[in-house]
N, C-alpha and C positions, 0 to 999 in steps of 0.2 A: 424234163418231166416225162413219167413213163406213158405209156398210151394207158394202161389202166389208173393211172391217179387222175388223167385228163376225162377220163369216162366217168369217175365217181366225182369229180369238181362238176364236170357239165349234169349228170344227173339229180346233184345236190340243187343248183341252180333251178334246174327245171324244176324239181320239185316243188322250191320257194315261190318261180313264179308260178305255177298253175295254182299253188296254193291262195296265193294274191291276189289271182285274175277270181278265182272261183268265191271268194268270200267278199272281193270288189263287184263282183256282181251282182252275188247275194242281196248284199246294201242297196245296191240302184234299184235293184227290182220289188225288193222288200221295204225301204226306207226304215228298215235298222238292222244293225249288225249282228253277222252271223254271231252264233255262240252252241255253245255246249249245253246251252236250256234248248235245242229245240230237241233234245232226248227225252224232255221232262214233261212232255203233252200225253200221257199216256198210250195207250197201244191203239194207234190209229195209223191207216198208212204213211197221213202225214211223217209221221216219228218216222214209218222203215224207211220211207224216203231219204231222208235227212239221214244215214246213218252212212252210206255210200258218199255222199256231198261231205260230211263228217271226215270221214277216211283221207280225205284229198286235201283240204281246205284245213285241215288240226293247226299243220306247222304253224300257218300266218295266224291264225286263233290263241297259239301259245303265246307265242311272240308278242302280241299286242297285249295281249292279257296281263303279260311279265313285265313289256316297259311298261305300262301305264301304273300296273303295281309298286313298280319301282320308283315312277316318279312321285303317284298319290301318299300310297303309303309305307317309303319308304323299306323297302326290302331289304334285305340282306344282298352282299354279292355274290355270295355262294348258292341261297335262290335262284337269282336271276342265271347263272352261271350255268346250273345244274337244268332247268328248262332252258337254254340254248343249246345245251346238247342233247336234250333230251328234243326240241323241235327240230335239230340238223339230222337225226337222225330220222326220225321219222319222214323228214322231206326227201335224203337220199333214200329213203325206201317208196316211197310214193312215186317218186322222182325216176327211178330205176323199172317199178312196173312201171310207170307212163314212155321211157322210151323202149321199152322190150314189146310195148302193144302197136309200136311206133315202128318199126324193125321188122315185129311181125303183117306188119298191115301192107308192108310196102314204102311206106314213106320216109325212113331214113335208111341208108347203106348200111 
């Protein structure tokens, strides 16, 4: 495996988890689940807040969103199919700036 496929696997990874930790958190702290309604409180900080948290945390938001559709209601697999790449990608890009902040901070080689 080349060192650049190993660098976008470990970034993909990182991605998913930050995105798991940050929407697992959410939940403890809030006692319920992140989602894409905390956009819809109109223009209060709360919202700009939530848009940064939003950016990080999407991947694990899709994901959840898409099995639970798939199992509730039934999806399509070209659905489900088409939001796993569309959450993989957006985790290796999250994923990617969190270890480049990570690199630049000092904390990884």
């Amino acid at each position: 495996m080349s060192p650049d496929t190993l660098n976008s696997l470990f970034s993909l990874l990182i991605g998913f988890a930050l995105a798991g930790a940050l929407a697992n958190g959410y939940q403890a702290m809030a006692e319920r689940p992140a989602g894409f309604g905390l956009l819809q409180e109109g223009a209060a900080p709360k919202t700009f807040a939530a848009v940064p948290f939003l950016v990080f945390a999407a991947p694990f938001i899709i994901m959840r969103n898409t099995l639970r559709g798939a199992r509730i209601e039934r999806r399509r697999f070209e659905f489900v199919m088409m939001a796993t790449v569309i959450s993989g990608f957006w985790s290796l890009m999250s994923g990617t700036f969190f270890v480049m902040t990570l690199r630049a901070a000092g904390v990884l080689a």
